[in-house]
Biopython code that builds the backbone (N, CA, C, O; Angstrom):
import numpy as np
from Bio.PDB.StructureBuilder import StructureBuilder

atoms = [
    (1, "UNK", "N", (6.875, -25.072, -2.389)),
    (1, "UNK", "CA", (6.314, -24.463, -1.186)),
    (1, "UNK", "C", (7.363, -23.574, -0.526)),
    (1, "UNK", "O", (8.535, -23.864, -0.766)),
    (2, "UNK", "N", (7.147, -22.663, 0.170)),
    (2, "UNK", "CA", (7.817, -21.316, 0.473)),
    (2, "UNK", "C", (8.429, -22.065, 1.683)),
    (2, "UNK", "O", (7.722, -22.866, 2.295)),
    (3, "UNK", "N", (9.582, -21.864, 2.018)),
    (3, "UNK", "CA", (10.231, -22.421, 3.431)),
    (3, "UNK", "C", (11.150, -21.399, 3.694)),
    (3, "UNK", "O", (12.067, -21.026, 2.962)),
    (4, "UNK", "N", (10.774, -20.896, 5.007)),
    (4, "UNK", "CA", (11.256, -19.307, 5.434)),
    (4, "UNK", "C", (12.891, -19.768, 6.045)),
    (4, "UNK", "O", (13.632, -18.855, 6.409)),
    (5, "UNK", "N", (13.289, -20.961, 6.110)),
    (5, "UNK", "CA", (14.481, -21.257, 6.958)),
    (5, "UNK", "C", (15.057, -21.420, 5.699)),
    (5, "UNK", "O", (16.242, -21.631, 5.955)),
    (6, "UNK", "N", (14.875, -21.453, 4.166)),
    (6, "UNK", "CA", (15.636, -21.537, 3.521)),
    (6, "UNK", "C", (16.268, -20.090, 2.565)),
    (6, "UNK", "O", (17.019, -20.076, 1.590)),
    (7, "UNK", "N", (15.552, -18.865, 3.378)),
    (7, "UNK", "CA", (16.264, -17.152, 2.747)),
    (7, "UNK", "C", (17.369, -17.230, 3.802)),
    (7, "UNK", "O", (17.325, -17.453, 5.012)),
    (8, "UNK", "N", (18.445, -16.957, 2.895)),
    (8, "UNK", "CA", (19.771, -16.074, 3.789)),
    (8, "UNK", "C", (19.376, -15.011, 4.580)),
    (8, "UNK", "O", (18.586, -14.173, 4.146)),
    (9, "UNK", "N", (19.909, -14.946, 5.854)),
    (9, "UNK", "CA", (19.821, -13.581, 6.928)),
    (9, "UNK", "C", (20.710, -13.107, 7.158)),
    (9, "UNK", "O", (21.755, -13.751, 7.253)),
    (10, "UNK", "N", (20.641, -11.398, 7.396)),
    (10, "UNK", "CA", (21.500, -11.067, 8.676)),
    (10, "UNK", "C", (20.688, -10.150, 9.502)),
    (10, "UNK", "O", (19.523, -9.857, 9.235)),
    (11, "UNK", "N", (21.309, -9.740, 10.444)),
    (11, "UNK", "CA", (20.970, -8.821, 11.598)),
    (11, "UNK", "C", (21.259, -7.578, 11.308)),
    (11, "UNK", "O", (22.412, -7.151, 11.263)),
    (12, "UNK", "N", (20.010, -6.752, 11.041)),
    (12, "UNK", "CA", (20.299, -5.390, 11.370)),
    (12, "UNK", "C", (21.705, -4.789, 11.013)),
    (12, "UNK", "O", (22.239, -4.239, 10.050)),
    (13, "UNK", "N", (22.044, -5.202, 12.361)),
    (13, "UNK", "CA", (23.266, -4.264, 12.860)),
    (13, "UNK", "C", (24.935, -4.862, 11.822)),
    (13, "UNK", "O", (26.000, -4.256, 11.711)),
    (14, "UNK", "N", (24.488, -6.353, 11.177)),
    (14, "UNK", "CA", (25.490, -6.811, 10.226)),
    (14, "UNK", "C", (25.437, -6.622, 8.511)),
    (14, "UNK", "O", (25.897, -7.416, 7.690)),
    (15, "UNK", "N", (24.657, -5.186, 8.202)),
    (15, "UNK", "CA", (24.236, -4.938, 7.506)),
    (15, "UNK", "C", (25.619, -4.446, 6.742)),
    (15, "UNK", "O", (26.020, -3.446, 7.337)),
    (16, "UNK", "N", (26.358, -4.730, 5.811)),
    (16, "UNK", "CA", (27.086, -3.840, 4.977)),
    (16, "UNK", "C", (26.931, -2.696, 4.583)),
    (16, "UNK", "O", (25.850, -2.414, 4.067)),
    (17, "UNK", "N", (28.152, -1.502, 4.729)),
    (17, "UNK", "CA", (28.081, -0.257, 4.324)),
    (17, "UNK", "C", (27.858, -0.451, 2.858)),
    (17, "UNK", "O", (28.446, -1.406, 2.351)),
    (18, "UNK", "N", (26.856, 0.542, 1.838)),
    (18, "UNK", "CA", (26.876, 0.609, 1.040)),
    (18, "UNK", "C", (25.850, -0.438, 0.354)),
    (18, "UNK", "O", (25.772, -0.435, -0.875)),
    (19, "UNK", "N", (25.085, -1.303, 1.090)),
    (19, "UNK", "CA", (24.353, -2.304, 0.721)),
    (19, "UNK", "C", (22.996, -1.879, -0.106)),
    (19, "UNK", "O", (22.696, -0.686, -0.148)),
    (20, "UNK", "N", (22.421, -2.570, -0.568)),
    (20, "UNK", "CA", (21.011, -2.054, -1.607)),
    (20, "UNK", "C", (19.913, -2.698, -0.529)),
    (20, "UNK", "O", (19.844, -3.916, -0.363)),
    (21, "UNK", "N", (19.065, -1.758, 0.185)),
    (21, "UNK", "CA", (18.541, -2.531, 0.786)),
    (21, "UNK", "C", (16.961, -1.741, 0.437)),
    (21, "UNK", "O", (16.569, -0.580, 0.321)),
    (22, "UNK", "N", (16.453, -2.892, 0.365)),
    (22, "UNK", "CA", (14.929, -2.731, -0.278)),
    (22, "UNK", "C", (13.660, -3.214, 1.421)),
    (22, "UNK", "O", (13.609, -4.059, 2.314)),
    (23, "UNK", "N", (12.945, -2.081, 0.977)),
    (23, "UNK", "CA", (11.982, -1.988, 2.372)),
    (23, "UNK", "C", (10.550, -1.679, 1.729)),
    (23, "UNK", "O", (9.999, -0.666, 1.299)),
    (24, "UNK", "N", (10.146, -3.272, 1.889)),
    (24, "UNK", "CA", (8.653, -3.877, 1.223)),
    (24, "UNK", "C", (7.630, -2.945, 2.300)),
    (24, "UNK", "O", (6.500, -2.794, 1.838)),
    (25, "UNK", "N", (7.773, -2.549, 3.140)),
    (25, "UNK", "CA", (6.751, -1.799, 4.269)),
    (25, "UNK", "C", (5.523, -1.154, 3.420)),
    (25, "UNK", "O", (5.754, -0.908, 2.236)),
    (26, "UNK", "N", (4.259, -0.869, 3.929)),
    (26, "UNK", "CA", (3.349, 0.182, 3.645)),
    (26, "UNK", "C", (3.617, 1.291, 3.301)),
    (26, "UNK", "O", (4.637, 1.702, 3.854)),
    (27, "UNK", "N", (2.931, 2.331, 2.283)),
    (27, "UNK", "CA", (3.151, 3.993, 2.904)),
    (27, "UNK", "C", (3.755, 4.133, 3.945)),
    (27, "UNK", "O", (4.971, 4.015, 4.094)),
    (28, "UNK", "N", (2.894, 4.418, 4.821)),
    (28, "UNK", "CA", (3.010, 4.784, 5.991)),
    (28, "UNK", "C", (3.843, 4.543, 7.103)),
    (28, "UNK", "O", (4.281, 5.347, 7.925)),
    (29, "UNK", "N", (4.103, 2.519, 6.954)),
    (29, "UNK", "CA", (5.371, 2.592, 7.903)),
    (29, "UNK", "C", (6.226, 3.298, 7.460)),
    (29, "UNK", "O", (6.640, 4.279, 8.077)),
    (30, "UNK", "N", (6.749, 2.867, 6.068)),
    (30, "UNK", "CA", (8.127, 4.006, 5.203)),
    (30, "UNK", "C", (8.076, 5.201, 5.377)),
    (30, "UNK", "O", (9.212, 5.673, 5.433)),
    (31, "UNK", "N", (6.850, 6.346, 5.556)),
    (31, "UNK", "CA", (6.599, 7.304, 5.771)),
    (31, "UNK", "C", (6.961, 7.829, 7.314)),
    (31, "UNK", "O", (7.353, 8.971, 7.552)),
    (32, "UNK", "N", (6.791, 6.958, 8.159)),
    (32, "UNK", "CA", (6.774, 7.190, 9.798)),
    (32, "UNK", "C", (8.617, 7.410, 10.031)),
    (32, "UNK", "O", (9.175, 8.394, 10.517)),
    (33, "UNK", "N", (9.124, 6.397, 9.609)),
    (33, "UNK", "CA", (10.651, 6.408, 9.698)),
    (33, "UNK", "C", (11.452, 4.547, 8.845)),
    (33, "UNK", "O", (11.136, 3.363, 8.956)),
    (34, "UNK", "N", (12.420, 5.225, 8.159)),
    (34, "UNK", "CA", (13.105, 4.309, 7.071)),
    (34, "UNK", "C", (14.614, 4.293, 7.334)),
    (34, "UNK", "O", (15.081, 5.225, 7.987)),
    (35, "UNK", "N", (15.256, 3.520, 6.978)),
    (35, "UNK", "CA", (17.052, 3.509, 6.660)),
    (35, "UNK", "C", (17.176, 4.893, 5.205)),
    (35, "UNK", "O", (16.618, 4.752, 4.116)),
    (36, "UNK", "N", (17.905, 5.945, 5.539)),
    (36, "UNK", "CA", (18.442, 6.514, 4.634)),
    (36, "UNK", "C", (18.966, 5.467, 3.374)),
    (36, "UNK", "O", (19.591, 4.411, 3.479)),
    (37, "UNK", "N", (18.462, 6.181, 2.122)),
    (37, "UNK", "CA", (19.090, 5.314, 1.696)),
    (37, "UNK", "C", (18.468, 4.281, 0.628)),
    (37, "UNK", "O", (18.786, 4.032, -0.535)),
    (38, "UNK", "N", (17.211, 3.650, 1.677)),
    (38, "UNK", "CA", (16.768, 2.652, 1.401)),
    (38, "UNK", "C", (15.983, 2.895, -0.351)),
    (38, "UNK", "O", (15.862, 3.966, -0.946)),
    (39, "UNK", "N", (15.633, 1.759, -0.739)),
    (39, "UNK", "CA", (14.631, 1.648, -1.658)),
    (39, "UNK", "C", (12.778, 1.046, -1.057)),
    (39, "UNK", "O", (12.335, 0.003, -0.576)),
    (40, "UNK", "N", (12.270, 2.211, -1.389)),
    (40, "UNK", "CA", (11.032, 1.610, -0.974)),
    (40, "UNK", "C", (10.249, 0.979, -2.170)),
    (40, "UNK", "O", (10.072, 1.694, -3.156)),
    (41, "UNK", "N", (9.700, -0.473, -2.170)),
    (41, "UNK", "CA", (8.788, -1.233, -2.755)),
    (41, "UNK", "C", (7.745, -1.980, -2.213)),
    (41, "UNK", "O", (7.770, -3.147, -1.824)),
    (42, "UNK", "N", (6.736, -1.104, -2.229)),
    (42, "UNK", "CA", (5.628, -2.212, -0.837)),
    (42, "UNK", "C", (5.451, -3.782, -1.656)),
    (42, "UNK", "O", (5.336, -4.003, -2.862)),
    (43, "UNK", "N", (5.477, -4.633, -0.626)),
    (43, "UNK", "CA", (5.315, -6.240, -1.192)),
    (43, "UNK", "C", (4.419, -6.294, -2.114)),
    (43, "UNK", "O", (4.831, -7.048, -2.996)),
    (44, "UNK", "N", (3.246, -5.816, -2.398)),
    (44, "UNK", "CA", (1.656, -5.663, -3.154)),
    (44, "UNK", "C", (2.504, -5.599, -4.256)),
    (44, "UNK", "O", (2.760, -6.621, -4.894)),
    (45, "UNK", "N", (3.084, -4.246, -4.624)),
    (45, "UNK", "CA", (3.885, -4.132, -5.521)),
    (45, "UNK", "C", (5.134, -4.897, -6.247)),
    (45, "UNK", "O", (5.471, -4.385, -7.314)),
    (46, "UNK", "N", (5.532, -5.520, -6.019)),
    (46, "UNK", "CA", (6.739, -6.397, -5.891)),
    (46, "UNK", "C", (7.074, -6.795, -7.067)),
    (46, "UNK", "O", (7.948, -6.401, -7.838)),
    (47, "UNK", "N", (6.089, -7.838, -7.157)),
    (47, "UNK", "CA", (6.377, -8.635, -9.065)),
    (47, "UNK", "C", (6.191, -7.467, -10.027)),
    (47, "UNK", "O", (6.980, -7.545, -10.969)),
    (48, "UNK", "N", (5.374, -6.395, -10.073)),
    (48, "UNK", "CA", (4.831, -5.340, -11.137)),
    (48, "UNK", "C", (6.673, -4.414, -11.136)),
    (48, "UNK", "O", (7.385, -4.159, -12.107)),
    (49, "UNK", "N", (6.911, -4.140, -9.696)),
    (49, "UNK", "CA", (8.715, -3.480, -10.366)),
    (49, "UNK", "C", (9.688, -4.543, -10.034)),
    (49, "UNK", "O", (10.754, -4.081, -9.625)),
    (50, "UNK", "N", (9.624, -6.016, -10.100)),
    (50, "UNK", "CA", (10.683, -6.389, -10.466)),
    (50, "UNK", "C", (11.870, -6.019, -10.978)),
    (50, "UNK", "O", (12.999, -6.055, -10.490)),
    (51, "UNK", "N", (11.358, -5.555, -12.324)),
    (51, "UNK", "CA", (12.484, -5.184, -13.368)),
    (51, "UNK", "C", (13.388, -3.840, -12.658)),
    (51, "UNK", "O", (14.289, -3.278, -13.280)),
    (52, "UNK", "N", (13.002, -3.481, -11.367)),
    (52, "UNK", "CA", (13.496, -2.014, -10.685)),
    (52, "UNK", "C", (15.080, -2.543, -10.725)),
    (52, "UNK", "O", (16.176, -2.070, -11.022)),
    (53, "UNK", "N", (14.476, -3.955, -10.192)),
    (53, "UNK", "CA", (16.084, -4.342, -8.754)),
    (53, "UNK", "C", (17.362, -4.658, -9.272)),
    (53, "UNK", "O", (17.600, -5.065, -10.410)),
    (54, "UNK", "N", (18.190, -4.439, -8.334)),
    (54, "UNK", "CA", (19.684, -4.685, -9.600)),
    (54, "UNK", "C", (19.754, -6.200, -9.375)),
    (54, "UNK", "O", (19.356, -6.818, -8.388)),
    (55, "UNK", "N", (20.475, -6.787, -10.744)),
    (55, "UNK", "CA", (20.302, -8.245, -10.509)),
    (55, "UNK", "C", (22.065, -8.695, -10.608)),
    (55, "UNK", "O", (22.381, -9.811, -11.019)),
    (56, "UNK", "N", (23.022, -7.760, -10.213)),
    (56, "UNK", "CA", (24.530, -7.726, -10.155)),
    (56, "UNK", "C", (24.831, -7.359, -8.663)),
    (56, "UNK", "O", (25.922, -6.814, -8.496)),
    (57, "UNK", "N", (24.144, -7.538, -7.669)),
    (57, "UNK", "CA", (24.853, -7.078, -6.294)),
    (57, "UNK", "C", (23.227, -7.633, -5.484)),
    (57, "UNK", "O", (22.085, -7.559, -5.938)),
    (58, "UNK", "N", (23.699, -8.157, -4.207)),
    (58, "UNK", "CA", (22.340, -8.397, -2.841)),
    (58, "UNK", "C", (21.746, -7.075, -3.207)),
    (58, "UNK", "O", (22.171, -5.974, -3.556)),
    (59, "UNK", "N", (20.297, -7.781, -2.930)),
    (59, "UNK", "CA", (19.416, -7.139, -2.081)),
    (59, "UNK", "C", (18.860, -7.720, -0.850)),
    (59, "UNK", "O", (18.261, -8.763, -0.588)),
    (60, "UNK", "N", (19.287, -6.625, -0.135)),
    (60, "UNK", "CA", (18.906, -6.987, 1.673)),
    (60, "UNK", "C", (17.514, -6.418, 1.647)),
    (60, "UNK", "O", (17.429, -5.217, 1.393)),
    (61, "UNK", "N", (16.295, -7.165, 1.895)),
    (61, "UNK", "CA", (15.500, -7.147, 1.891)),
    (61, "UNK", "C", (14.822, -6.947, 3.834)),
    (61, "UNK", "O", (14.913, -7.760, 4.754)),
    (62, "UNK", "N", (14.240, -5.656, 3.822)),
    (62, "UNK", "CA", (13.620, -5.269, 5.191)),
    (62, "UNK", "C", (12.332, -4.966, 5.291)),
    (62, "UNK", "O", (11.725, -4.438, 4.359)),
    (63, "UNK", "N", (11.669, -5.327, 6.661)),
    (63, "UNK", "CA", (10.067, -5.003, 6.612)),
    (63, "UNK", "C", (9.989, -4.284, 8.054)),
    (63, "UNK", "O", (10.990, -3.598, 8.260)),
    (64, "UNK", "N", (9.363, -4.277, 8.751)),
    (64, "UNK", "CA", (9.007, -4.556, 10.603)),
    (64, "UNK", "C", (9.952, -5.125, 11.490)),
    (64, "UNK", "O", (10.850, -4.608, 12.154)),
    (65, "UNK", "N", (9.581, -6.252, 11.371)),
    (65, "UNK", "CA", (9.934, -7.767, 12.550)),
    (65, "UNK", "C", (10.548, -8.582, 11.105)),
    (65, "UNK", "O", (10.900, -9.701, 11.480)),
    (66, "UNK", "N", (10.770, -8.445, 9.790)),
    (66, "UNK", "CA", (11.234, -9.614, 9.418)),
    (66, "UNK", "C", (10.423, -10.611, 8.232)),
    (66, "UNK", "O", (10.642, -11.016, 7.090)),
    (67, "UNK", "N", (9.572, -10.700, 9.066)),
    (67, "UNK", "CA", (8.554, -11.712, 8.586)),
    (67, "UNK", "C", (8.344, -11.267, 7.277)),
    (67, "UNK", "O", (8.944, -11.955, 6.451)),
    (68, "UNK", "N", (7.457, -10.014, 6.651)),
    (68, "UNK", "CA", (7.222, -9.894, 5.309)),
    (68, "UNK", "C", (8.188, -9.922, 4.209)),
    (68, "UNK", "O", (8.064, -10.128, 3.002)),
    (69, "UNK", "N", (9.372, -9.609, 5.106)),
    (69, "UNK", "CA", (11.103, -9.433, 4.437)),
    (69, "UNK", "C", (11.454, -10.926, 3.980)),
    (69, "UNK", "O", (11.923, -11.313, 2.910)),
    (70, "UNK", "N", (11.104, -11.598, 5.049)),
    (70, "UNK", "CA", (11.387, -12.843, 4.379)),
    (70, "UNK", "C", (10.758, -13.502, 3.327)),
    (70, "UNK", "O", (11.303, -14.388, 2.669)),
    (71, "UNK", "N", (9.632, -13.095, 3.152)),
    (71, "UNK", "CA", (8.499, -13.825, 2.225)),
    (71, "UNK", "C", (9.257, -12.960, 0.623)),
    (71, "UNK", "O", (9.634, -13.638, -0.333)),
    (72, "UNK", "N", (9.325, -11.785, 0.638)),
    (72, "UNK", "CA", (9.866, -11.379, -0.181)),
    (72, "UNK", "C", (11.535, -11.827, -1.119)),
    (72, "UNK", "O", (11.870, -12.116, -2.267)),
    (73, "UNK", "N", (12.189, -11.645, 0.235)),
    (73, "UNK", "CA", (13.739, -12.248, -0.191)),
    (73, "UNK", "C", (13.894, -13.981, -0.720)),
    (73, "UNK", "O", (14.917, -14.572, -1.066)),
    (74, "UNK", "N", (12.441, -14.503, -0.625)),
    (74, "UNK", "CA", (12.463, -15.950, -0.403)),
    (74, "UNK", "C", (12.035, -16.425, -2.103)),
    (74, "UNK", "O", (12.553, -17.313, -2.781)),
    (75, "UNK", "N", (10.741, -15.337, -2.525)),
    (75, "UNK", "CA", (10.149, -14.462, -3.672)),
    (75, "UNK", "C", (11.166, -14.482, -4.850)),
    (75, "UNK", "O", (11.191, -15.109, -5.910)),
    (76, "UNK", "N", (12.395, -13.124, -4.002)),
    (76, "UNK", "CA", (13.328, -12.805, -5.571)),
    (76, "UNK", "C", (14.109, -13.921, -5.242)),
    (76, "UNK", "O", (14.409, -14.392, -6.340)),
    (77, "UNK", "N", (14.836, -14.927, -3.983)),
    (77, "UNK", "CA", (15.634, -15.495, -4.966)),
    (77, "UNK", "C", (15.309, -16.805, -5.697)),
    (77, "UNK", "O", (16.127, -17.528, -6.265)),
    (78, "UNK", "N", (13.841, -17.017, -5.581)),
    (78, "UNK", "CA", (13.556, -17.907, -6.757)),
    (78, "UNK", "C", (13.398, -17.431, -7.845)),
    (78, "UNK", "O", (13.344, -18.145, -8.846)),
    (79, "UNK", "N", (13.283, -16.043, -7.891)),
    (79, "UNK", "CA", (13.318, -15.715, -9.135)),
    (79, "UNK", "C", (14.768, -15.127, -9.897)),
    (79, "UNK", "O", (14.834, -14.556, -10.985)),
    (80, "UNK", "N", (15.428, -15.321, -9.346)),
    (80, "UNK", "CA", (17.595, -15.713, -9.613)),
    (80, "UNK", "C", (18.131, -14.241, -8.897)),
    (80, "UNK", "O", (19.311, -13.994, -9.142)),
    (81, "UNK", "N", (17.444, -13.280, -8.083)),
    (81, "UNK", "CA", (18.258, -12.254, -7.374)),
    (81, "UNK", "C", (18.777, -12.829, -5.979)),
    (81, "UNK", "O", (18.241, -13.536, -5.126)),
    (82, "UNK", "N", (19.957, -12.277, -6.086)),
    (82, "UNK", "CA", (20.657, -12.572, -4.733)),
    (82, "UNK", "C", (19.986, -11.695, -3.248)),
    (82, "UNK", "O", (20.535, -10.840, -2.553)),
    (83, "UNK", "N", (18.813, -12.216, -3.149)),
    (83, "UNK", "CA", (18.244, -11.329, -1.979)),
    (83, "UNK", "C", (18.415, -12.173, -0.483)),
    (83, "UNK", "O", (18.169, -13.376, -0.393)),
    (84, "UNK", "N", (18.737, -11.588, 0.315)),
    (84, "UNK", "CA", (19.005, -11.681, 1.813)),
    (84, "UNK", "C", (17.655, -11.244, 2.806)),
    (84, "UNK", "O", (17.271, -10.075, 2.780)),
    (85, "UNK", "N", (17.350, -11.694, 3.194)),
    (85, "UNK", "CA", (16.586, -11.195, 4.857)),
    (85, "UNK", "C", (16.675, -10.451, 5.833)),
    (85, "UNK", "O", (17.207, -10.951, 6.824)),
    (86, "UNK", "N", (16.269, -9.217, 5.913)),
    (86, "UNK", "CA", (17.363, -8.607, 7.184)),
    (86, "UNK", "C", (16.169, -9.093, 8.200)),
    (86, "UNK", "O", (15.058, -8.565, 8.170)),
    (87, "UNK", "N", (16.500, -10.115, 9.071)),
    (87, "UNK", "CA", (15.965, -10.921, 9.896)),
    (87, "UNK", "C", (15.278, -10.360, 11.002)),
    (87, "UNK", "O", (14.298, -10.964, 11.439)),
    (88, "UNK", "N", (15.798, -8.850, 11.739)),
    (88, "UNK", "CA", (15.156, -8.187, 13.034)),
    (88, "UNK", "C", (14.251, -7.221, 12.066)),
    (88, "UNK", "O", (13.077, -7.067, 12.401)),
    (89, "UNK", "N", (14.663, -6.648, 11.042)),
    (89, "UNK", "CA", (13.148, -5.469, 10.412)),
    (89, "UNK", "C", (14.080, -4.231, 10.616)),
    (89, "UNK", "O", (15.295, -4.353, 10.770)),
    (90, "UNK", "N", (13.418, -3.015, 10.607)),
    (90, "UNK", "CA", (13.710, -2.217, 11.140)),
    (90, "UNK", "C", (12.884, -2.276, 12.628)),
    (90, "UNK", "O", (12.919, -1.065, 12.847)),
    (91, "UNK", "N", (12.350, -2.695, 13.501)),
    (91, "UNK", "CA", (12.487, -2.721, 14.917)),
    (91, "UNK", "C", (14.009, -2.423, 15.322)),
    (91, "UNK", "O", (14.581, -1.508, 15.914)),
    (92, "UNK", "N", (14.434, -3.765, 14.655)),
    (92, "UNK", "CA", (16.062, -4.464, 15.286)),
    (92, "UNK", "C", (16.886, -2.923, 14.749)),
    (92, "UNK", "O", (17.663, -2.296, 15.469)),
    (93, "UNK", "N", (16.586, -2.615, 13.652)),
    (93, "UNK", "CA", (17.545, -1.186, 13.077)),
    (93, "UNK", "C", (17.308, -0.144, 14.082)),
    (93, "UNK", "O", (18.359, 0.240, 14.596)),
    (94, "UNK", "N", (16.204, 0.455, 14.536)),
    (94, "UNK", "CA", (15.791, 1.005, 15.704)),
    (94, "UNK", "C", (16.600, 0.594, 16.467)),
    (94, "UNK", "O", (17.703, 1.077, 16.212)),
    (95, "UNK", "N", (16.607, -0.071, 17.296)),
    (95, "UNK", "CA", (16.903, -1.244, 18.899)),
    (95, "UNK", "C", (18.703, -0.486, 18.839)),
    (95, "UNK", "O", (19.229, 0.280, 19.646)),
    (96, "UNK", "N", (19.259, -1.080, 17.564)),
    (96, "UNK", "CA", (20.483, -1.177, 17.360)),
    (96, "UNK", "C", (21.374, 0.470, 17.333)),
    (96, "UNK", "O", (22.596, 0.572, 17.223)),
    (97, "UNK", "N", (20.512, 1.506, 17.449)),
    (97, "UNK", "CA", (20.603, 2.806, 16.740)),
    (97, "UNK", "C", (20.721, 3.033, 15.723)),
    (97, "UNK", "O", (21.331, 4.094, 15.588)),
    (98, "UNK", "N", (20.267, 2.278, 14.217)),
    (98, "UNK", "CA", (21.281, 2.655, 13.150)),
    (98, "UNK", "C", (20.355, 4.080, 13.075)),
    (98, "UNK", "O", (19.488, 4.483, 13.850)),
    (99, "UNK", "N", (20.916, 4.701, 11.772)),
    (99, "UNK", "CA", (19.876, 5.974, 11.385)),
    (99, "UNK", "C", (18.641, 6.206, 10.957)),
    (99, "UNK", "O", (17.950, 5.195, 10.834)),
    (100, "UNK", "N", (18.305, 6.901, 10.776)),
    (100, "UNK", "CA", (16.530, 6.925, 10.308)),
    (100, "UNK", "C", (15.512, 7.970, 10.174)),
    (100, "UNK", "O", (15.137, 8.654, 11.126)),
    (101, "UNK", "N", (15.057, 8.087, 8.937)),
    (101, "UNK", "CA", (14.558, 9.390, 8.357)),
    (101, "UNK", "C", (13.440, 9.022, 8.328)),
    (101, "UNK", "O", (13.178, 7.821, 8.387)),
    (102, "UNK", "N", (12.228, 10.228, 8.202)),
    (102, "UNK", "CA", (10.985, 10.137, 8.165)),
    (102, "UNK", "C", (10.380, 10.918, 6.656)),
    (102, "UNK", "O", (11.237, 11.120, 5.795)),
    (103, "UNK", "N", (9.154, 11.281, 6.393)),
    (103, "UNK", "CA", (9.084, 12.022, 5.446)),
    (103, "UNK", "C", (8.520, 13.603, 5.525)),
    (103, "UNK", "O", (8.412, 14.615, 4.833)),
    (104, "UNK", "N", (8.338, 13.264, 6.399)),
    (104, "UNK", "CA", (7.722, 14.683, 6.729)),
    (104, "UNK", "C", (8.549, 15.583, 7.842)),
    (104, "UNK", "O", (8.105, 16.518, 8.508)),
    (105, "UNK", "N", (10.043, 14.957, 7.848)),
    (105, "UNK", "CA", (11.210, 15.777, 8.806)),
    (105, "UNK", "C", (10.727, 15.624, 10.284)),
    (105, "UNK", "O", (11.496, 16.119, 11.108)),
    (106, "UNK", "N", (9.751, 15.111, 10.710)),
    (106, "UNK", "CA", (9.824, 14.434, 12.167)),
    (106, "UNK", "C", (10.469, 13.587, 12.880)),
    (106, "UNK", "O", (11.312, 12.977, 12.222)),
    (107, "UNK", "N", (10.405, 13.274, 14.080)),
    (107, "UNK", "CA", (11.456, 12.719, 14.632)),
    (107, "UNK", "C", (10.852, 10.987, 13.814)),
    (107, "UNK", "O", (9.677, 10.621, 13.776)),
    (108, "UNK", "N", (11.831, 10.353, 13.361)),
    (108, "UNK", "CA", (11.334, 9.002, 12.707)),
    (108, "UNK", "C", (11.441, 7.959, 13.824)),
    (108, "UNK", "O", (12.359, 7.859, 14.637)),
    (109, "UNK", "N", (10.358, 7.211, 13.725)),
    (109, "UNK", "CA", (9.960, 6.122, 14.683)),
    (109, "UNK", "C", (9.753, 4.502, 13.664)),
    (109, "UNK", "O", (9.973, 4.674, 12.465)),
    (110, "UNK", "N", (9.439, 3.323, 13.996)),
    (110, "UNK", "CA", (9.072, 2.226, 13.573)),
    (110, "UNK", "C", (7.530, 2.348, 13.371)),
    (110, "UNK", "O", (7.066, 2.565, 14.490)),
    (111, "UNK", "N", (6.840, 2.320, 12.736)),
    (111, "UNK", "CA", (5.744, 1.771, 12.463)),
    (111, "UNK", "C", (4.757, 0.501, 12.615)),
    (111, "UNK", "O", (3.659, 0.503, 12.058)),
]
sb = StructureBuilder()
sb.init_structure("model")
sb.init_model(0)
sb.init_chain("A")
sb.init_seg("    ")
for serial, (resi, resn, name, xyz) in enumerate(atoms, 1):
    if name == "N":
        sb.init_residue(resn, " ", resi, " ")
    sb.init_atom(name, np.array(xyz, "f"), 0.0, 1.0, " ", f" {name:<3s}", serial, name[0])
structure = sb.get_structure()
């Protein structure tokens, strides 16, 4: 049974430079505004590109608020990837200022 207190977290803002961070979001949130950078894989999708993710370094796993991030990071590391939680979402990446691109060169927002 899935137990969300048992994925590793961090915060947003304790995110390592250079980190692989994967963002399960919709189209559209990813589309509205994302972490440069990021890898987008909507959750639906998940098990079908497994084989994408590197299985030699974290994946910091991001959604919203968290919540879908966790279901995911909780996902790969039963399945032996070292995946992490980024616990606030991008809200908390917002909140915090980090950076943030959109796709259509608008000003990028949270979704």
């Amino acid at each position: 049974m899935y137990q969300p207190d048992a994925v590793p977290e961090v915060m947003s803002s304790e995110l390592p430079a250079g980190a692989y961070l994967l963002d399960v979001r919709e189209d559209e949130e990813w589309a509205a505004g994302h972490a440069p950078g990021a890898v987008h894989v909507r959750l639906g999708e998940l098990g079908a590109r497994f084989g994408e993710l590197p299985r030699d370094r974290e994946v910091y796993v991001i959604c919203r608020i968290g919540q879908r991030s966790a279901y995911a990071a909780g996902a790969l590391g039963r399945a032996g990837l070292n995946a992490i939680n980024v616990a606030d979402g991008m809200a908390g990446w917002a909140v915090a200022g980090r950076p943030m691109i959109s796709e259509d060169g608008a000003e990028p927002y949270v979704a």
